[in-house]
N, C-alpha and C positions, 0 to 999 in steps of 0.2 A: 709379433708381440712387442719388440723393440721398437717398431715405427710407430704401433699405437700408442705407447707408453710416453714415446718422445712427442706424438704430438695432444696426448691429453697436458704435457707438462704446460705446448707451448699456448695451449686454451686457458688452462689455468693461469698461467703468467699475464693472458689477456685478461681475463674476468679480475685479477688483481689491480690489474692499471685502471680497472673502469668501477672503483671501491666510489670513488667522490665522485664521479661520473658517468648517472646514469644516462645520457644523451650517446656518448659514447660507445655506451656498451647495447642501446637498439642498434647506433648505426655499425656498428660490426659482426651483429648477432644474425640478423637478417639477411636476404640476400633482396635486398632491396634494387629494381630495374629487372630484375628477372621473374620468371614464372608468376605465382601471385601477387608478386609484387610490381608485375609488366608495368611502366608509366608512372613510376612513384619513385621519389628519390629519398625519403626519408619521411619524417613525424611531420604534420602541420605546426604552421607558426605558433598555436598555444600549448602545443604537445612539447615543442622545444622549449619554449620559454617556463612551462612548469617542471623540466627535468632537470633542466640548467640551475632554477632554482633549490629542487631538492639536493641538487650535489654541493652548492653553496650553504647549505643548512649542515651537510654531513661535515663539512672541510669545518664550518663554527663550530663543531663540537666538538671534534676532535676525539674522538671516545677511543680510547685505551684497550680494548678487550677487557679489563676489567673496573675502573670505577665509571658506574653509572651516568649519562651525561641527559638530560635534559631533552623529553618529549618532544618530536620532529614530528607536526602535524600540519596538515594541510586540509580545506575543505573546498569544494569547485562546485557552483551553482553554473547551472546551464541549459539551454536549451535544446532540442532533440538535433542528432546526429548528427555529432560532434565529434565522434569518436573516444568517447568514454570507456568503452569496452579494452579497445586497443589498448590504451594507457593503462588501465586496470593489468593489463596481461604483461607489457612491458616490465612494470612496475614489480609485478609479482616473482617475474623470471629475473630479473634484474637483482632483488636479496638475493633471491636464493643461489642465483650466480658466485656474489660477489662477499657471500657471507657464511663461511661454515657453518652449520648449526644454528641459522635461522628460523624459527619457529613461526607461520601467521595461519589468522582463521581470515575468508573472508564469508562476507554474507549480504542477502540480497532478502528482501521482503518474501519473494515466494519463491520455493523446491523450481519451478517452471523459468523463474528470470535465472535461478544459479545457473542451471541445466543448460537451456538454450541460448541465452545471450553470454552469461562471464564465464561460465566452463568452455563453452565451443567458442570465444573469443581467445581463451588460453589455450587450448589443444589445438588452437591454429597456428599460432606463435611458435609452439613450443615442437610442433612439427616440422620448422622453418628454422628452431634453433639453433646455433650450433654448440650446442650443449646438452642438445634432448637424447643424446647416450648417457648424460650420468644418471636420469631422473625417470622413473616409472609415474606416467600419470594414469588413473583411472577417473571416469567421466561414467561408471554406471548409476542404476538407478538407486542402490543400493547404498552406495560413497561416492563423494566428489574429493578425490585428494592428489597431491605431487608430491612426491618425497625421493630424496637422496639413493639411489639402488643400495650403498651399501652403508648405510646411516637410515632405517626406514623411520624410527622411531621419534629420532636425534631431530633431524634435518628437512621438514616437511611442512606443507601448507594441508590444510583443511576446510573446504566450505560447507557451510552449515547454514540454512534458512535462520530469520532473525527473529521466533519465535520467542517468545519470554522464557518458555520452558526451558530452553537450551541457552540461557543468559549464563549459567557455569561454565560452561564452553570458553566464555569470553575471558574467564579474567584469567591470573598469571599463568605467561606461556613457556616461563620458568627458561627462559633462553640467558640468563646474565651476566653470558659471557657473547654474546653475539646478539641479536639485531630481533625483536620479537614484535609484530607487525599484526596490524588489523588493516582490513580495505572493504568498506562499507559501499554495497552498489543501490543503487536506487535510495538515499541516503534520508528521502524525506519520509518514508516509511517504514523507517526502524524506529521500536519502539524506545523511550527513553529508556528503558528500564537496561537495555543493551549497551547504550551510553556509558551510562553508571559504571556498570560490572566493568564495562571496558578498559576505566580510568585504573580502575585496579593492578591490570599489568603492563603498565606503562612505569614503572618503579624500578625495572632490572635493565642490565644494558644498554643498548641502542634502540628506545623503540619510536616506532612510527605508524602512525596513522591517515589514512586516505581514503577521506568522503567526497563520492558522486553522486549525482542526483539533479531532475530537476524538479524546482522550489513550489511544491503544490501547496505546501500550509504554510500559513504564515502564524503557526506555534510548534510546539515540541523541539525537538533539540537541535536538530537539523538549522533551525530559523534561528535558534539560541546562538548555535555555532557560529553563522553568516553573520548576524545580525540584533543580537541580545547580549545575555550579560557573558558568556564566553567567548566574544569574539576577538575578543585579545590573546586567544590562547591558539587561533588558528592563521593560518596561512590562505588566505581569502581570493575566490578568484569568481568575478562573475562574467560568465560569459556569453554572451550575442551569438546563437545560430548563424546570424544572415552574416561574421564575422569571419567563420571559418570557411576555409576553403572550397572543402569539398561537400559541401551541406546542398541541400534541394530549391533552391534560392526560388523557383518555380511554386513551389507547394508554399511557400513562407507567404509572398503576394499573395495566394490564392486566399491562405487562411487571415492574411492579413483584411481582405476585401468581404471576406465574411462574417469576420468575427469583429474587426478594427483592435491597429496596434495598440491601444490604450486597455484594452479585453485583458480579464485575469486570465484566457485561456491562451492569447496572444504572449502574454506578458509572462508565465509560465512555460508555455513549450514553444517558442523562439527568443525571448528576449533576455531567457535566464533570472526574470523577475519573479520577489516572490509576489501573491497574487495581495491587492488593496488592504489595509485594514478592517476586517468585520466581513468579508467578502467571503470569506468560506461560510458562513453562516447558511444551511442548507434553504432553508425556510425561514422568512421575514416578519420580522415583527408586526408589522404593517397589515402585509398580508394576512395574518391571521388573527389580528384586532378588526379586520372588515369583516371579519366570517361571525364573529360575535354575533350570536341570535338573530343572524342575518334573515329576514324575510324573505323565503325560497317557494315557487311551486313545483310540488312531486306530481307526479302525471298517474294515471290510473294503471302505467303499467310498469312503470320501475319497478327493477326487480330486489327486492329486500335480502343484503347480503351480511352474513357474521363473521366478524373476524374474531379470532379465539388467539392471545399471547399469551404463552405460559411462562410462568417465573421461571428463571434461572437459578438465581441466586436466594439466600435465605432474605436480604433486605429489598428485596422485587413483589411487584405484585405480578397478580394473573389478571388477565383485563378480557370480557366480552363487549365485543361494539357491533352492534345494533345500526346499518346504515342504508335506507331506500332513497336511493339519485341523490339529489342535492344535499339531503335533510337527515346529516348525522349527527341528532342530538333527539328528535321526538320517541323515534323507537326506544332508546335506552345506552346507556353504559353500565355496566357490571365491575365493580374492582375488587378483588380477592386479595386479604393477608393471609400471610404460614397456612394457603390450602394445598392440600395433596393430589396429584394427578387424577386419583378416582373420584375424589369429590367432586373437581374441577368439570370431568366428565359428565358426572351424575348432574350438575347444574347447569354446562351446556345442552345435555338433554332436553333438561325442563323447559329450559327458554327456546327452543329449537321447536318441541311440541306445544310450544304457547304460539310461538311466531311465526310459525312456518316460513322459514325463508328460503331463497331460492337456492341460495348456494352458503354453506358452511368450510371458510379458509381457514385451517389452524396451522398454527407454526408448529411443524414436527419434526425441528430438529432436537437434536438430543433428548432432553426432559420429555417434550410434549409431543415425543412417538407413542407412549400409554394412551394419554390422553385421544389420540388419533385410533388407534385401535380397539381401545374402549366404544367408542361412538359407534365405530362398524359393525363393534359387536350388538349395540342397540340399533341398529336398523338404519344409522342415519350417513347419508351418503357423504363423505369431508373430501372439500378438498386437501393434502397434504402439499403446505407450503414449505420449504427447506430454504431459510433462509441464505445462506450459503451457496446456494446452486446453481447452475448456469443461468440466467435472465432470458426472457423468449422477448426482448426486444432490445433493439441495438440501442447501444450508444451506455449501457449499464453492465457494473461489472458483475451484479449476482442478483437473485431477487430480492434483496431487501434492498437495495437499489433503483428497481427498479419498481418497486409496491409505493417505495418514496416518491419517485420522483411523479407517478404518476399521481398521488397522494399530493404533493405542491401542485400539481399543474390546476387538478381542480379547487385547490385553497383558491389560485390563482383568480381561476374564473367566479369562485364565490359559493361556498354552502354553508351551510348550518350548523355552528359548532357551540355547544355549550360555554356561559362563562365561566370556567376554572379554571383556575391560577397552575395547578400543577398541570396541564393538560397543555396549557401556554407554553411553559417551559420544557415541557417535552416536546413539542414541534419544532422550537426557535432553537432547543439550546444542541443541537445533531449538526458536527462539521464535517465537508467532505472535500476531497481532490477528484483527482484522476490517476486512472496505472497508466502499466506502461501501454496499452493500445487505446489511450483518449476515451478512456469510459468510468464515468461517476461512480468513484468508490465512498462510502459513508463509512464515517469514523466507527471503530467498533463500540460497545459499551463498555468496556474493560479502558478503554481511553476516556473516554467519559468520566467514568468514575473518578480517574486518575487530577481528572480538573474540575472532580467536585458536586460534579453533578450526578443526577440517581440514571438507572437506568429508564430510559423512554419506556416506561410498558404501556400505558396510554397510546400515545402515538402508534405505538408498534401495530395495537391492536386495530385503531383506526386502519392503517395503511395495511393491514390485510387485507378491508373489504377492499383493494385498488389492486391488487396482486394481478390477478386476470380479469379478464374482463368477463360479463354476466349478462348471457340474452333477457329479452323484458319477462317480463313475468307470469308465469303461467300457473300459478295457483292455483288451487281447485276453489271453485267458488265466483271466480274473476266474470264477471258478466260483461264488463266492459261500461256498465253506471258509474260508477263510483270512484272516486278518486281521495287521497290525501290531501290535506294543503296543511302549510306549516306556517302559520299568521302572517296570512298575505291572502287580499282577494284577489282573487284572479279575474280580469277583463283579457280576454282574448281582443279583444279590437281595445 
C-alpha cells in the first residue's frame, strides 16, 4: 500500500507540472513507440501546435483557484481525418488530470457519433493512461461519463447528444473553483440554441471551450464562431486534410478528380472550407422558375401518385399532392389549416376514391401515424413514409433526404409546377450539408423556423410522391387509348 501511495503522489506531482502544459502531459501520459502506439512518437504537427497554444492561454490567465479569469475558447475547422477524436480525448484526460474538480459535458450531433467515434476515442486513451486507476469510465448505452473514483459527483465529464431538449445540461457546471469545460464534436451540427445556454457557464472559474468539426454550413454558429460576428471571441484554426500527416492523401486526389478542388464537397471534407456563399441552398431558384407551367407530356401510363404531409405544428399546414410523371400541378394540390388527423383522413379518402391513384405516400411519423391507420382502416392501401428512417438509396441520410433529393433531380430535368409564391419558397428556402458518412443531410424544420421561415409543407408533400419509386400504371379501366397531355402537343416525330 506504501509503494502505491508513493507512486500515486509521484503521478500526481506529474499531472501538477503539466497544469500550463498540456503537450506535456500527452507526452508522458501515453506510452507512445510501444504497443498501439508501435511507429508514433507523439501528436502531429497541428495537434502540438494547438496544445502548445492552449497552455499559453492557461499561463495568460493566470487563474487563482478562486477569482474568475476569462473564457479560454478555441474553435478548429477541418477536414476529415485529422485526428479530431484523439485531441478531443487528450484534451478531455488532460483537465481532468491536472484540475481537481473539474466539471465538463461534451457533445456530438448524434447518441451514434458520441458512442462510436469520441467515447471509444476516449476509452482508448484512457486505457493507455496512466492515470486510468483514479477514474471509473462508463461507455454504456445507458450513460457516456468519467468521473473521479472517489469524487463521483464532484470531479467528472458527461456526454450528452446536442439535442435542444437537453440545452439545461449545458449551462452552469458550478465548478468555480476549478476548470468547467464544454467540447463540442461535430461542431457544425449543434444547434444554436446549445451555443446560447453554453455561454451561460463560462462565468465561474477557469472555463474553456473546444469546437470540432468540419464546416458543412456556411450559417448557424459554428460559421459565426470561424467566420461571423463572434469570431473574435475564438481561437481559430483552419485546417487542410492534405496538410496533416497521417491523412489518406490517396483518397484526397481521388475525390479531388471527381469532384474538383474548387467543389463545396472538396472544399468541406479536405480543405476545411466552409462551402460557397448560397451553396447550401438545396434547390435553385432557377431551377424551379423553369418548372413554372412548364409544357410536359404524361404518357398513357404514368402512374398517378399522392403524397399526404401532415401538420406538425399548430401554424403548419396538411398538404395533398396530386402528381402523374412529369405534371405535378393538373391533378391538384389540397392545403389544410388547424385540420385534425380524422378529417385529414376522411379527405384523403375522398380524393383517393375520386382519383384512384396508384400508390398513396403519407408521412407517418409522429402526428400522421392516425392518419395512416385511419386509411387502412378505409380500405385504402398507404404507403407509410417515416421521414426519419433509414433511406433505401445511398448517398442520403434518412428519407426525407432522399424523397428531396430525388424531388430536385426531377425539378432538374423539368416538370410541371404551379405558380405559387409559397410553393417557391418552400422548395428554394431547405438548406443542407452532409454527416459524418458523406450523405446529404437537410436542415430540420425547427431550423427553419429558427431563420424565419415556415415550415415546407408544400414541398414536403410534393417530395413524397418521389419517396419510392411507382411501377406504370395499372388502373382499372387503362385500355391503353388514352393518354394525358398537360398544354403541350405532342409530335412524336
Amino acid at each position: 500500500m506504501a509503494d502505491l501511495a508513493t507512486a500515486n503522489k509521484q503521478i500526481a506531482d506529474e499531472m501538477a507540472a503539466c497544469y500550463a502544459d498540456p503537450l506535456r502531459h500527452v507526452l508522458i501520459s501515453y506510452p507512445w513507440g510501444t504497443g498501439q502506439l508501435k511507429g508514433r512518437a507523439g501528436p502531429q504537427d497541428w495537434q502540438q501546435q494547438l496544445l502548445t497554444e492552449v497552455g499559453n492561454e492557461v499561463l495568460a490567465r493566470g487563474f487563482d483557484g478562486m477569482s474568475p479569469v476569462a473564457p479560454l475558447q478555441f474553435s478548429t475547422a477541418s477536414g476529415h481525418g485529422i485526428g479530431k477524436s484523439a485531441i478531443v480525448a487528450w484534451l478531455i484526460r488532460w483537465i481532468m488530470d491536472t484540475r481537481p474538480f473539474a466539471k465538463g459535458v461534451v457533445t456530438a450531433n448524434t447518441g451514434e457519433q458520441l458512442r462510436t467515434k469520441t467515447w471509444s476515442e476516449l476509452a482508448k486513451w484512457h486505457g493507455m493512461g496512466l492515470t486510468h486507476h483514479w477514474y471509473e469510465l462508463n461507455s454504456g448505452s445507458g450513460s457516456l461519463n468519467m468521473y473521479h473514483k472517489d469524487f463521483r459527483e464532484t470531479w467528472r465529464v458527461d456526454a450528452l447528444t446536442s439535442r435542444e431538449e437537453n440545452s439545461e445540461a449545458f449551462a452552469g457546471l458550478h465548478a468555480a473553483n476549478s476548470t468547467p469545460f464544454y467540447i463540442f464534436d461535430e461542431a457544425s451540427a449543434v444547434p444554436d440554441r446549445i451555443y446560447e445556454v453554453r455561454e451561460g457557464g463560462l462565468t465561474d472559474g477557469e472555463p474553456m471551450t473546444f469546437d470540432f468539426g468540419n464546416p458543412t454550413r456556411n450559417s448557424g454558429r459554428f460559421y459565426q464562431n470561424m467566420l461571423g460576428r463572434f469570431r473574435n471571441n475564438y481561437i481559430r484554426r483552419f485546417i487542410d486534410s492534405r496538410t496533416v500527416e497521417q491523412t489518406n492523401k490517396e483518397l484526397f486526389d481521388q475525390w479531388a478528380k471527381d469532384y474538383g478542388e474548387d467543389s463545396d464537397f472538396f472544399k468541406v471534407r479536405v480543405r476545411g472550407m466552409f462551402p460557397d456563399a448560397g451553396s447550401l441552398q438545396f434547390i435553385s431558384v432557377g431551377d424551379v422558375e423553369k418548372c413554372i407551367e412548364q409544357e410536359v407530356f404524361v404518357g398513357p401510363s404514368e402512374p398517378l401518385v399522392m403524397g399526404v404531409d401532415v401538420a406538425r405544428f399548430g401554424d403548419d399546414s396538411s398538404v395533398i399532392w396530386m402528381r402523374q410523371g412529369r405534371d405535378a400541378e393538373s391533378q391538384g394540390m389540397y392545403v389544410y389549416q388547424q385540420i385534425d388527423t380524422m378529417t385529414l383522413a376522411a379527405e384523403v379518402s375522398r380524393i383517393a376514391n375520386e382519383k384512384n391513384p396508384d400508390a398513396i405516400m403519407v408521412d407517418g411519423g409522429g402526428v400522421g401515424g392516425p392518419v395512416v391507420d385511419r386509411l387502412r382502416q378505409l380500405g385504402h392501401d398507404v404507403i407509410e413514409i417515416n421521414f426519419g428512417s433509414k433511406a433505401t438509396q445511398r448517398g442520403y441520410a434518412n428519407m426525407r433526404a432522399q424523397m428531396w433529393g430525388n424531388m430536385r433531380d426531377a425539378i432538374k430535368v423539368g416538370i410541371r409546377l404551379p405558380d405559387d409564391e409559397d410553393l417557391k419558397t418552400d422548395l428554394t428556402g431547405v438548406e443542407y450539408g452532409y454527416n459524418i458518412r458523406n450523405e446529404i443531410q437537410l436542415e430540420r424544420k425547427e431550423d427553419m423556423k429558427k431563420r424565419g421561415l415556415s415550415s415546407p409543407d408544400m414541398a414536403d408533400a410534393l417530395a413524397l410522391t418521389y419517396a419510392l419509386p411507382v411501377h406504370q400504371s395499372s388502373r382499372a379501366g387503362y385500355d391503353g387509348a388514352n393518354y394525358q397531355q398537360a398544354k403541350h402537343e405532342y409530335d412524336p416525330f
